[in-house]
N, C-alpha and C positions, 0 to 999 in steps of 0.2 A: 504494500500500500504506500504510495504515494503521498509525503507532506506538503499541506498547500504551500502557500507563499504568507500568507496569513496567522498561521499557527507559530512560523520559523518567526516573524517579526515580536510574538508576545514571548516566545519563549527567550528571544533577544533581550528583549524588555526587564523580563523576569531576573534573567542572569545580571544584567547592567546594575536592577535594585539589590538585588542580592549583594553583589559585590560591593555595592555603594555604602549600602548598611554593615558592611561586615568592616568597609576602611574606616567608617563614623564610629563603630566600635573600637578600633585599635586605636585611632587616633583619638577619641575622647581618655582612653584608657592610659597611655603613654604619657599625657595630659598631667593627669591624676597623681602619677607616679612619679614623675618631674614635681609637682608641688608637694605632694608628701619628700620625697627627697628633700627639697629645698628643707622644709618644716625639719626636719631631724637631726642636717644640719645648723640649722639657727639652734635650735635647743642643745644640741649637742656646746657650743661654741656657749651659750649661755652657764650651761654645768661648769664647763672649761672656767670663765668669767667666774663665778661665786666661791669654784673651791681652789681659785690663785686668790681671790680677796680675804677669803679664810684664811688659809696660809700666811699670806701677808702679813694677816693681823696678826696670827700666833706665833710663828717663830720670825718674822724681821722685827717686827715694833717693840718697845719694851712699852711693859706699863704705863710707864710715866710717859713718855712718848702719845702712845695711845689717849690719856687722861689730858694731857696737852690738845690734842687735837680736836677734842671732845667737848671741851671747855667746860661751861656751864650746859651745855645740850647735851642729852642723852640720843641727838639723833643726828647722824649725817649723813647729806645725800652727794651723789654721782651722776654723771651723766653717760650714757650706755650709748658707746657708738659701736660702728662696724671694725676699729682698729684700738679699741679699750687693752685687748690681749696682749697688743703690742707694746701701748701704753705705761700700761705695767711690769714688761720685761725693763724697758728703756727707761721708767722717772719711774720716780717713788708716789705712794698710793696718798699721800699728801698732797700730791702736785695733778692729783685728777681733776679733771671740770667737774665744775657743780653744776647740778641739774635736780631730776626727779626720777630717775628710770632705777636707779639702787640708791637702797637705804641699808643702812647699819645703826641699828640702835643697840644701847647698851641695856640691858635686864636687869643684871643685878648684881651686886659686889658684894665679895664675903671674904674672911682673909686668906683662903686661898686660892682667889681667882676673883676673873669678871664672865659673866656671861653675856654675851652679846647674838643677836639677831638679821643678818643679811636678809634683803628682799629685793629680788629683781624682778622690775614688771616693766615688759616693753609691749610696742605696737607694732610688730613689722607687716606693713601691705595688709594690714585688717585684719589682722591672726594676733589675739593675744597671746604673750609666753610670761606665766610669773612664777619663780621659782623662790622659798622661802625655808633660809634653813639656819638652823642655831650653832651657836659653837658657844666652846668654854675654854676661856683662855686662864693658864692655872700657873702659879708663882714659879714652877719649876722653867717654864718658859723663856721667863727673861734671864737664867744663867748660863748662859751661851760662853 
């Protein structure tokens, strides 16, 4: 039997939707998986960010250093860019820009230690990332 000329055209049709929809799948998907990427990278760069500011505080600064910085506020803020990592290798965590994107507040002092609070809350491209974690900085620290 014989295919018209007619049939051959839808079945064209068919294959071209087919295919059309199956590229709109991979490409919306590859999509997806590019901005999840991106996302794991910011966060991941963020973790990086909070536990060199940890560090920082507990084995470079001394006490008094820290309590200096600190003044009368129990809070200080930073400002969270794209080369903050950098930042920090090269100047000292004193010489950061002020801003509002990290904060470090101090909790509570007792005589053997201070405990203090990091908070990093940014906005990249309409995704928020806020990560919040405590640390305890303990007299053995500053005998370096």
């Amino acid at each position: 039997m014989k295919k018209s000329e007619g049939s051959i055209l839808i079945e064209v049709m068919a294959s071209i939707l087919m295919l059309s929809i199956a590229g709109i799948f991979v490409l919306s998907t590859s999509l997806k998986c590019l901005r999840h990427y991106e996302n794991r990278i910011t966060e991941e760069k963020l973790n990086r960010v909070v536990n060199m500011l940890i560090k920082e505080c507990k084995y470079n600064k001394s006490k008094e250093e820290l309590e200096e910085f600190f003044c009368d506020n129990d809070v200080i803020y930073f400002k969270y860019d794209e080369n903050i990592d950098n930042k920090l290798f090269d100047s000292d965590i004193f010489c950061l820009e002020s801003g509002n994107d990290i904060e470090i507040q101090k909790i509570s002092e007792d005589s053997m230690g201070t405990s203090y609070k990091i908070k990093v809350s940014i906005d990249n491209e309409n995704i928020y990332y806020e990560r919040e974690e405590e640390f305890y900085k303990s007299w053995w620290m500053d005998e370096v």
